[in-house]
C-alpha atoms as an extended CHARMM CRD file, in Angstrom:
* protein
*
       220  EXT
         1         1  UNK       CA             14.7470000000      238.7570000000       65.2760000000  PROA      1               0.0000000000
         2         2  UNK       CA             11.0330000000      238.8400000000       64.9390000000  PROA      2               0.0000000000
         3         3  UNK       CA              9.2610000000      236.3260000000       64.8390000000  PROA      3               0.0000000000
         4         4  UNK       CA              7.0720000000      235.1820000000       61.9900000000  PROA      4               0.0000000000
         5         5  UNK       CA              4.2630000000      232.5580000000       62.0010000000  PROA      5               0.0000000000
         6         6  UNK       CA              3.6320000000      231.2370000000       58.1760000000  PROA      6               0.0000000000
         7         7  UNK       CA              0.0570000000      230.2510000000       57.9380000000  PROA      7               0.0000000000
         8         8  UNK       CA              1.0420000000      228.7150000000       54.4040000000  PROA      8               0.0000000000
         9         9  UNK       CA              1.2620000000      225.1130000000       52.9550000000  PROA      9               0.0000000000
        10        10  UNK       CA              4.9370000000      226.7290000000       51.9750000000  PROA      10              0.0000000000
        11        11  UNK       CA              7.2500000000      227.9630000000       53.0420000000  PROA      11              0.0000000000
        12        12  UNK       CA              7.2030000000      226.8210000000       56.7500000000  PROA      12              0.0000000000
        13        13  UNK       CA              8.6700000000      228.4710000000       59.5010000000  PROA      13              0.0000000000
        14        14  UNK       CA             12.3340000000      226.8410000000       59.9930000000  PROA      14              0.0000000000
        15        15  UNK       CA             13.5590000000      225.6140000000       63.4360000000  PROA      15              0.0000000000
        16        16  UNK       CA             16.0490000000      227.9770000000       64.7180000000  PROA      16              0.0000000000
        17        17  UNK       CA             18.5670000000      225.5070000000       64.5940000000  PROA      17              0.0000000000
        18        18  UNK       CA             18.3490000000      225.3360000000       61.1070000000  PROA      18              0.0000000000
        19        19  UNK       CA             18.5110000000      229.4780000000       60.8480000000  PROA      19              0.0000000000
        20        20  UNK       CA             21.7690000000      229.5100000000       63.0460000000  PROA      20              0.0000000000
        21        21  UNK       CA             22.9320000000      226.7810000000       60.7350000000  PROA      21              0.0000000000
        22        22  UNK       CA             22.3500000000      229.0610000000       57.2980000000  PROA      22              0.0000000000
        23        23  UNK       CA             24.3850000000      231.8770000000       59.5650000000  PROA      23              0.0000000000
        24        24  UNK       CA             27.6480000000      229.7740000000       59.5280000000  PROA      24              0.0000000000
        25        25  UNK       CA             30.5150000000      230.7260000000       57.4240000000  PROA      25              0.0000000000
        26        26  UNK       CA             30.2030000000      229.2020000000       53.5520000000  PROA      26              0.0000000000
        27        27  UNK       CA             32.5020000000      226.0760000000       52.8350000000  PROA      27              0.0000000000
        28        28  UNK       CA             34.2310000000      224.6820000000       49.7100000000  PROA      28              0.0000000000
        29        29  UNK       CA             31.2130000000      223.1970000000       47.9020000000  PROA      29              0.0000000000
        30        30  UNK       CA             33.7980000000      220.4890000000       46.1950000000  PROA      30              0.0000000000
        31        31  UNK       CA             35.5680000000      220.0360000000       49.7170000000  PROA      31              0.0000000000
        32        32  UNK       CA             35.8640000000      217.4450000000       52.2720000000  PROA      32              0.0000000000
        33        33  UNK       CA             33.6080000000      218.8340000000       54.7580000000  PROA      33              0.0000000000
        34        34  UNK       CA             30.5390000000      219.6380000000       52.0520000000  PROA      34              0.0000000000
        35        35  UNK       CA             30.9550000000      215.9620000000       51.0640000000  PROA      35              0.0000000000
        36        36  UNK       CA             30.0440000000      214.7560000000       54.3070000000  PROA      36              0.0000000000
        37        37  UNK       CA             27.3690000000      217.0350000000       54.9180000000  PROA      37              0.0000000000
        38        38  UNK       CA             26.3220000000      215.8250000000       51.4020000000  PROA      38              0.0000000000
        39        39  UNK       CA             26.2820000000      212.6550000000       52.3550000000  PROA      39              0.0000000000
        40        40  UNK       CA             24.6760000000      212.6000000000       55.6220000000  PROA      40              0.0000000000
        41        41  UNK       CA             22.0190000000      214.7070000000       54.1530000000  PROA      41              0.0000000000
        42        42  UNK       CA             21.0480000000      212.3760000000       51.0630000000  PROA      42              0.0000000000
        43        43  UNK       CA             21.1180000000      209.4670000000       53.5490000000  PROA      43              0.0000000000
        44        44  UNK       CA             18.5520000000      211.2980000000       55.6120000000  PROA      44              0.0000000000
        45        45  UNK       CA             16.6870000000      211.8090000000       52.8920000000  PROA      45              0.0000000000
        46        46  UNK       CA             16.2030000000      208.0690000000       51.7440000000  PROA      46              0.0000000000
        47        47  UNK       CA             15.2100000000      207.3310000000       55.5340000000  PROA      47              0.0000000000
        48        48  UNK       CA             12.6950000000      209.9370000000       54.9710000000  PROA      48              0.0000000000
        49        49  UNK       CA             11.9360000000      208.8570000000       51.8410000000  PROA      49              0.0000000000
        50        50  UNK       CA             11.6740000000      204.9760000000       53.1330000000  PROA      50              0.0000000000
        51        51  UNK       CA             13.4470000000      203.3810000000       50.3430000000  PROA      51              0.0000000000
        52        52  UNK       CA             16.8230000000      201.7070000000       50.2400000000  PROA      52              0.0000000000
        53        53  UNK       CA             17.4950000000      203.5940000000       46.7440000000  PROA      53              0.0000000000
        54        54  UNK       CA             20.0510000000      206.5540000000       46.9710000000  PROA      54              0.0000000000
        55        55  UNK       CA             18.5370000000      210.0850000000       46.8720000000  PROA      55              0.0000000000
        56        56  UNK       CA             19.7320000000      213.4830000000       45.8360000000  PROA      56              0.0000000000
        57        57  UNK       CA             19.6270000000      216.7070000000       46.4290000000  PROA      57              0.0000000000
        58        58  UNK       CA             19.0730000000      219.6720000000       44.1880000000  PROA      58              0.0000000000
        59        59  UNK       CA             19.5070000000      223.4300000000       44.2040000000  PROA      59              0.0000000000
        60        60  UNK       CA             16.2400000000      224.1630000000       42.7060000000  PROA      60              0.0000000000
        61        61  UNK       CA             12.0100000000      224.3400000000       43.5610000000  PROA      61              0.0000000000
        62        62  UNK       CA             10.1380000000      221.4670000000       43.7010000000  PROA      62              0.0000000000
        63        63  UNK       CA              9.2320000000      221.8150000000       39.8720000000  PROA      63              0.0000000000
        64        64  UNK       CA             13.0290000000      221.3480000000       39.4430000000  PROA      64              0.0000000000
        65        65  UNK       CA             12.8060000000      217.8530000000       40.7800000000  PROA      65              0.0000000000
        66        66  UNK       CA              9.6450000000      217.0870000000       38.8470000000  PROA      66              0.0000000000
        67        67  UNK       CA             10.7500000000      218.3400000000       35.5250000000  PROA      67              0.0000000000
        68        68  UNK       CA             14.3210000000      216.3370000000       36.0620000000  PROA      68              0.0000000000
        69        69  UNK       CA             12.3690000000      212.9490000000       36.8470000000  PROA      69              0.0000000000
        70        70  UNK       CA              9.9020000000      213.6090000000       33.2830000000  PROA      70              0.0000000000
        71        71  UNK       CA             12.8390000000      214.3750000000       31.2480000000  PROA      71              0.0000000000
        72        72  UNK       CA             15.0700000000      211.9620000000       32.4250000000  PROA      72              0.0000000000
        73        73  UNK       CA             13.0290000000      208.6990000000       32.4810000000  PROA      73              0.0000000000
        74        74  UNK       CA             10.4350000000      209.4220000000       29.2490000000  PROA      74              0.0000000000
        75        75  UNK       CA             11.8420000000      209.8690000000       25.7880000000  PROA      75              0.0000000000
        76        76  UNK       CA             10.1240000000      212.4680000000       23.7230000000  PROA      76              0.0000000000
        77        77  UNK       CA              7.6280000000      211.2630000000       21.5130000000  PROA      77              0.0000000000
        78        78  UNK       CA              6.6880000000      208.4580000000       23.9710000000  PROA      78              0.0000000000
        79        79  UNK       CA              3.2550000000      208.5050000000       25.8410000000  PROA      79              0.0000000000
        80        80  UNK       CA              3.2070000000      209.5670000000       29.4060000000  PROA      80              0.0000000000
        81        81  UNK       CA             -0.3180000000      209.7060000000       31.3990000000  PROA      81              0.0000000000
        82        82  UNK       CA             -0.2030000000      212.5110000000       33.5790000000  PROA      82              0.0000000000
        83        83  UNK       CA             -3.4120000000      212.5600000000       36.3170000000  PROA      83              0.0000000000
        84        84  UNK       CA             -4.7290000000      215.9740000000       36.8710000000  PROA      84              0.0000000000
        85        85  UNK       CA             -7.0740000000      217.1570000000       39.4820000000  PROA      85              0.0000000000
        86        86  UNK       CA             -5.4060000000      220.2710000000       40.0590000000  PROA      86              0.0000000000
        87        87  UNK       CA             -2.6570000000      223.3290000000       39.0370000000  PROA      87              0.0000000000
        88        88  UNK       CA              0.5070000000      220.5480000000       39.8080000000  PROA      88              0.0000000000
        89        89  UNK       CA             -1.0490000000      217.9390000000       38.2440000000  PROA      89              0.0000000000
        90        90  UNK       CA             -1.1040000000      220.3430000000       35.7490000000  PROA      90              0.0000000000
        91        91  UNK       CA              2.6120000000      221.0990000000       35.8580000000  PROA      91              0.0000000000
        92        92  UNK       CA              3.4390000000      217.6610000000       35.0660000000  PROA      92              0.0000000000
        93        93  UNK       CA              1.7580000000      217.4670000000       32.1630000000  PROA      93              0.0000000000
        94        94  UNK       CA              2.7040000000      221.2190000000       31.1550000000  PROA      94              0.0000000000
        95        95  UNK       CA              6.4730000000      219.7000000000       31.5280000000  PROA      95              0.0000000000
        96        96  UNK       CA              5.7980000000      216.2810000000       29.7860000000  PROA      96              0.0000000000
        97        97  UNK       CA              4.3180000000      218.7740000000       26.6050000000  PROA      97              0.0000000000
        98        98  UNK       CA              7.3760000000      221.0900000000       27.0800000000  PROA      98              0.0000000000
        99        99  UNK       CA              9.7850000000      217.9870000000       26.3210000000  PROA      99              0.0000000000
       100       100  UNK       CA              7.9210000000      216.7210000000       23.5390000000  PROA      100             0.0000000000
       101       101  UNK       CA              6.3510000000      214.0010000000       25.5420000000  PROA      101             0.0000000000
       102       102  UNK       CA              2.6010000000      212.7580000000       24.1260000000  PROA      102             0.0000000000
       103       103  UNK       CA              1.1230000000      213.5850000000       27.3490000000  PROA      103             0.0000000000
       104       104  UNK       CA             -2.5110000000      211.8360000000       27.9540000000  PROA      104             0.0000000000
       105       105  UNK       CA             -4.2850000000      213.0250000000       30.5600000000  PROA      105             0.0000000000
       106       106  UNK       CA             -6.4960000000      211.0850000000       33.3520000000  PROA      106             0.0000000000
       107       107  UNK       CA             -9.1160000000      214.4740000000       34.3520000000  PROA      107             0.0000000000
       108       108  UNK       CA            -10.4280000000      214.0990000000       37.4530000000  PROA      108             0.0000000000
       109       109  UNK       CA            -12.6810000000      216.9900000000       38.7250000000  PROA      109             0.0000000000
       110       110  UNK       CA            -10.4350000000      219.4140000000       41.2130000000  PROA      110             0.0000000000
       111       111  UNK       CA            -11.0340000000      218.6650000000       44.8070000000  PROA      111             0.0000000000
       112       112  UNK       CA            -11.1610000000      214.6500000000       44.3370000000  PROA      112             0.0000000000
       113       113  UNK       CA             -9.2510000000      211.9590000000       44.1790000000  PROA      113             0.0000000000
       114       114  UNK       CA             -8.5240000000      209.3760000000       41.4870000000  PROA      114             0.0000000000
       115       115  UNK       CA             -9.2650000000      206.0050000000       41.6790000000  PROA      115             0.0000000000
       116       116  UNK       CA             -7.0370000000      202.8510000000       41.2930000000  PROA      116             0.0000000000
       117       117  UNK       CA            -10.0300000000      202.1500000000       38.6980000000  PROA      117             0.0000000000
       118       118  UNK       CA             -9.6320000000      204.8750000000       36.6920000000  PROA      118             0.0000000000
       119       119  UNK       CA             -5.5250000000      204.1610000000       36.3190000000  PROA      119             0.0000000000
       120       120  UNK       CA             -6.2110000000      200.8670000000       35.3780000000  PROA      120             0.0000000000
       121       121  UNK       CA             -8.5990000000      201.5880000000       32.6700000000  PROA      121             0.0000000000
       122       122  UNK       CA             -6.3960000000      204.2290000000       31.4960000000  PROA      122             0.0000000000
       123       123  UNK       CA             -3.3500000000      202.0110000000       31.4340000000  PROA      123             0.0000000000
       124       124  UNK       CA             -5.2850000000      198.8040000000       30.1950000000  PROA      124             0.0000000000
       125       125  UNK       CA             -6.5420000000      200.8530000000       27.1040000000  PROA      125             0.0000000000
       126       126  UNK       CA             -3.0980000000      201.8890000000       25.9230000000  PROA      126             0.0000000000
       127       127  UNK       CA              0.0890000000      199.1700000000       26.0550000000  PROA      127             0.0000000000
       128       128  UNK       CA              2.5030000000      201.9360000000       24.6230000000  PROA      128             0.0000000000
       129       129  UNK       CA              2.2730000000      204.8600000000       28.0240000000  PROA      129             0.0000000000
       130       130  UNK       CA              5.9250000000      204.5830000000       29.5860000000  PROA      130             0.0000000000
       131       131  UNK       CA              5.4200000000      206.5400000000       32.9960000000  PROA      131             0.0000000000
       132       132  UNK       CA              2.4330000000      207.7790000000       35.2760000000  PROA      132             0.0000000000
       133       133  UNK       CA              2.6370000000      211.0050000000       37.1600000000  PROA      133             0.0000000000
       134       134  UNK       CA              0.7260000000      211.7100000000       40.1100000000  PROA      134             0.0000000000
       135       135  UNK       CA              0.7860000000      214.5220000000       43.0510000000  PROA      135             0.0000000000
       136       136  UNK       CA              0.4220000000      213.0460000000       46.0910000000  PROA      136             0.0000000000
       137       137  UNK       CA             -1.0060000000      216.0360000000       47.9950000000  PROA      137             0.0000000000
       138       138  UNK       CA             -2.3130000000      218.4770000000       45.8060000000  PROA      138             0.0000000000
       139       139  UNK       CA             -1.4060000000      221.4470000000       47.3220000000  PROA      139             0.0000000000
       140       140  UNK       CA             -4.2920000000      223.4910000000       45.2680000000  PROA      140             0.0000000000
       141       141  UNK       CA             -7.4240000000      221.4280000000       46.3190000000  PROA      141             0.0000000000
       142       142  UNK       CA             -5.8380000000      219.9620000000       49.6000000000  PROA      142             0.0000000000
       143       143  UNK       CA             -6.8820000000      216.3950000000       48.1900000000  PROA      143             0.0000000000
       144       144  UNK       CA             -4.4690000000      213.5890000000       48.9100000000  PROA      144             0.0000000000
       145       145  UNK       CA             -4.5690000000      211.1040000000       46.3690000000  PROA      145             0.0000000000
       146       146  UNK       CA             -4.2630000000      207.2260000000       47.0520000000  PROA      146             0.0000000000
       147       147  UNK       CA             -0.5830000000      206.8290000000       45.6240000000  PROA      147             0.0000000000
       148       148  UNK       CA              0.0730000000      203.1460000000       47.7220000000  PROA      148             0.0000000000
       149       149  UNK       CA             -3.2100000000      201.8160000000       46.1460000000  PROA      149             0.0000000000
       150       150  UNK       CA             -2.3330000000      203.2390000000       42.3690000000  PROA      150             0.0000000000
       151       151  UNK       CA              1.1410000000      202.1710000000       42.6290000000  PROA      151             0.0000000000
       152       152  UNK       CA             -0.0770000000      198.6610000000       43.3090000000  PROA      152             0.0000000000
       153       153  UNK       CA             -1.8990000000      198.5890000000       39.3990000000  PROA      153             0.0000000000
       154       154  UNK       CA              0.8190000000      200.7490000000       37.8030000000  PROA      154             0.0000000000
       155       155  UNK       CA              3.3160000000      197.6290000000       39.0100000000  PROA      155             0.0000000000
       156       156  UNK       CA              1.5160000000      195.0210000000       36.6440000000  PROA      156             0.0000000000
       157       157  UNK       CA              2.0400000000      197.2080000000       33.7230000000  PROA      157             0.0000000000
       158       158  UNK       CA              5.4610000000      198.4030000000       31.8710000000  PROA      158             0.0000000000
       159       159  UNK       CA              5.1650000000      201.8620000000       32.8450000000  PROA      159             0.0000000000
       160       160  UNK       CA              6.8530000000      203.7180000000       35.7050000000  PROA      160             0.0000000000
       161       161  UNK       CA              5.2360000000      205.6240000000       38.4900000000  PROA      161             0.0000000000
       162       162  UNK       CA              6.7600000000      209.2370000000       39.2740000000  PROA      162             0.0000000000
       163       163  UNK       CA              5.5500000000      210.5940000000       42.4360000000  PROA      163             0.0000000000
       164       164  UNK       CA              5.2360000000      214.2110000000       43.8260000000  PROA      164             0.0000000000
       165       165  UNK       CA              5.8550000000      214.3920000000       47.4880000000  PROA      165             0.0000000000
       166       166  UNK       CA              6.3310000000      217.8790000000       47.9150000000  PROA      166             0.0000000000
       167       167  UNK       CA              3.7190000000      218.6830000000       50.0750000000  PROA      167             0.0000000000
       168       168  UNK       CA              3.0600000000      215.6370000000       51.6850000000  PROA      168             0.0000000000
       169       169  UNK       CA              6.6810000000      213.6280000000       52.5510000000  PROA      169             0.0000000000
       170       170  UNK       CA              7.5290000000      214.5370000000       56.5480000000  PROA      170             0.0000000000
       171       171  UNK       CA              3.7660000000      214.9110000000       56.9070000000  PROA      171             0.0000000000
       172       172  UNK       CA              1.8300000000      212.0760000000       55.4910000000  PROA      172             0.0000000000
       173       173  UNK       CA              2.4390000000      208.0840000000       54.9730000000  PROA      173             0.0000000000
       174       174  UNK       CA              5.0700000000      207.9170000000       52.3630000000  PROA      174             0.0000000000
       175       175  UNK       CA              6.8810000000      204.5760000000       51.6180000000  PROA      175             0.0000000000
       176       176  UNK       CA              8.4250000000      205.0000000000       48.3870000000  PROA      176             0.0000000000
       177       177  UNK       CA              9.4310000000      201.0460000000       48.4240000000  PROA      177             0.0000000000
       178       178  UNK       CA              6.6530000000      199.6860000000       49.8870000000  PROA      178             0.0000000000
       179       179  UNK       CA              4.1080000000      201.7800000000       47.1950000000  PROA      179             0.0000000000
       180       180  UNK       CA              6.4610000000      200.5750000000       44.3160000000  PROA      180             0.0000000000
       181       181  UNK       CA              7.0480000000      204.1570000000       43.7130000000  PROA      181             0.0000000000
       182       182  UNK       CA             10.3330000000      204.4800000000       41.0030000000  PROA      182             0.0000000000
       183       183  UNK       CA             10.8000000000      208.0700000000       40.7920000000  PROA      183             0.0000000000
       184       184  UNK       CA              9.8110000000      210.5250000000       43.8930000000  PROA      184             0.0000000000
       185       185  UNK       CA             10.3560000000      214.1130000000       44.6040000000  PROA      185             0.0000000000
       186       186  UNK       CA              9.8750000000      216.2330000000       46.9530000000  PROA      186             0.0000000000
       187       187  UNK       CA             10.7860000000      220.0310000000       48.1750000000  PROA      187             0.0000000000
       188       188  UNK       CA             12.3600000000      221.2580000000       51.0090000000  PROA      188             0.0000000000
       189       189  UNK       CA              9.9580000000      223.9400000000       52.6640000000  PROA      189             0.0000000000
       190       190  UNK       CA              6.6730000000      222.1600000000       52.9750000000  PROA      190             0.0000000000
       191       191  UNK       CA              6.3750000000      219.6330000000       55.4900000000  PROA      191             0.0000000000
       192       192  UNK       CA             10.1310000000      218.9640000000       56.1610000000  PROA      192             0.0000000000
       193       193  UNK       CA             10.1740000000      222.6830000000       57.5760000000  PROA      193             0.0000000000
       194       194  UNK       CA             13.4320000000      223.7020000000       55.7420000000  PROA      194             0.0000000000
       195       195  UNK       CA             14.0720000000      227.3340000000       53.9050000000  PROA      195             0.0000000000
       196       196  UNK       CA             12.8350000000      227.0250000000       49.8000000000  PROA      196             0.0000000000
       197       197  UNK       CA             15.1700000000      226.6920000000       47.3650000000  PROA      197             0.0000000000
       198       198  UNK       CA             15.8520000000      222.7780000000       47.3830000000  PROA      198             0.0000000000
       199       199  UNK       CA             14.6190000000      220.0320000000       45.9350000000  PROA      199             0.0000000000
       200       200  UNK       CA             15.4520000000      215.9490000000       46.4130000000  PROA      200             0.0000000000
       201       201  UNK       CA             14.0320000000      213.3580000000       44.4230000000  PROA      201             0.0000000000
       202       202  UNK       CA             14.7740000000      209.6210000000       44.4480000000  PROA      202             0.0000000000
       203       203  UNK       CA             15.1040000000      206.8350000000       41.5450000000  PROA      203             0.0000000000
       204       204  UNK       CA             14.9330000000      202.9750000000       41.9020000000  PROA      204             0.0000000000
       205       205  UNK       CA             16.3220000000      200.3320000000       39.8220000000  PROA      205             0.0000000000
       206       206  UNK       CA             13.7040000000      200.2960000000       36.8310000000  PROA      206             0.0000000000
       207       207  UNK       CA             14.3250000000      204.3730000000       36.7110000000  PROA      207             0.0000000000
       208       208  UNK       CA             17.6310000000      203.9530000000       36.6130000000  PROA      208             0.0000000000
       209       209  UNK       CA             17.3720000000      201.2150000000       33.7250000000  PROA      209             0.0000000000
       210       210  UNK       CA             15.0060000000      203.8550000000       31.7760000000  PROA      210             0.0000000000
       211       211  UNK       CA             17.0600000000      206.4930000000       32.1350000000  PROA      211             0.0000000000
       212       212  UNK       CA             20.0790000000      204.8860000000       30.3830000000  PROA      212             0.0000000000
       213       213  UNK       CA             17.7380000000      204.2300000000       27.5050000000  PROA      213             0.0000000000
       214       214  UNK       CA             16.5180000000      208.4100000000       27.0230000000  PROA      214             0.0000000000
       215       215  UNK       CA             18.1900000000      210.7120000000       24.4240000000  PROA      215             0.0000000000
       216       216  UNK       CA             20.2230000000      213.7240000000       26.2240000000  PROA      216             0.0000000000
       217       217  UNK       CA             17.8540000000      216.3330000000       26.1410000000  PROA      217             0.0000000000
       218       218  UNK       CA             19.0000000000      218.3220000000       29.1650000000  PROA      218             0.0000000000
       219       219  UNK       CA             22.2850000000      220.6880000000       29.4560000000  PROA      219             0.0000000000
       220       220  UNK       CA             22.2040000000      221.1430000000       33.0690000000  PROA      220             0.0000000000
């Protein structure tokens, strides 16, 4: 096999292990053995993820895991404040507007960060925003944003904080408990150095509580 260096934020180039792994023979996907893998797997994940909240995997991109975290914690026609300083901030905001969500965007000029400030101003100004959306590392500026200090205002307010991860969790500081983070996500072939195609994402209590109060708007 030939060896291939990926000079790329994504995808990574996967540990051989993991390639000898993909080359074993498939297995019952609602069978004993897949359940354990499951398992194990999803338990990794919330190690990774530092937070004593259950994770999950699914069979999609990371924009998979983002769009299921928007449409399954904000109810359309509620106000979600998306902060933008580049093309994934973007996609939240894009999928907040796809699912009828009033999205209000915090601009911040691509290639720097928001400020705890700016949240706060945003968030004192309108009572009625349900959720914030940030990107962690924005993969199209290279900026990493300061999620543990913004998660520390969004706490004082009744709005949750949804996370993107995908570039950053295995590589940067990520403590989804300890930055009061209620909804993360990540994908699998940035920094965790897996083959694309999978996302995970994570929900705490308050999610959990928000997402038994949203209209079905999703089939799968």
């Amino acid at each position: 096999m030939n060896e291939i260096l990926l000079m790329l934020p994504g995808p990574t180039t996967a540990d051989p292990r993991v390639l000898q792994a993909m080359g074993k023979a498939v297995v019952n996907h609602r069978g004993d053995e897949f359940g354990e893998i499951y398992t194990e797997t999803t338990q990794l994940m919330s190690k990774t993820f530092q937070t004593q909240n259950d994770s999950y995997i699914l069979t999609g991109s990371g924009t998979s895991a983002m769009e299921a975290a928007v449409s399954n914690l904000v109810n359309r026609g509620d106000k979600i404040l998306n902060i933008v300083g580049g093309k994934f901030g973007e996609r939240f905001a894009d999928i907040s507007k796809m699912h009828g969500i009033e999205s209000k965007a915090l601009n911040v000029e691509w290639g720097t960060a928001v400020t705890p400030e700016l949240v706060e101003e945003a968030l004192e100004a309108d009572e009625d925003i349900k959720a914030v959306t940030m990107v962690h590392n924005e993969t199209s500026t290279g900026v990493a944003a300061p999620i543990q200090e913004v998660g520390e205002v969004v706490k004082n307010y009744d709005a949750l904080f949804i996370v993107d991860t995908v570039s950053s969790l295995g590589g940067d500081y990520v403590d989804v408990d300890k930055f009061h983070i209620d909804a993360c996500v990540t994908g699998s072939q940035k920094c965790l150095a897996a083959p694309p195609g999978l996302a995970a994402i994570t929900f705490n209590d308050d999610a959990w509580a928000a997402c038994e109060k949203v209209e079905d708007n999703n089939y799968y």
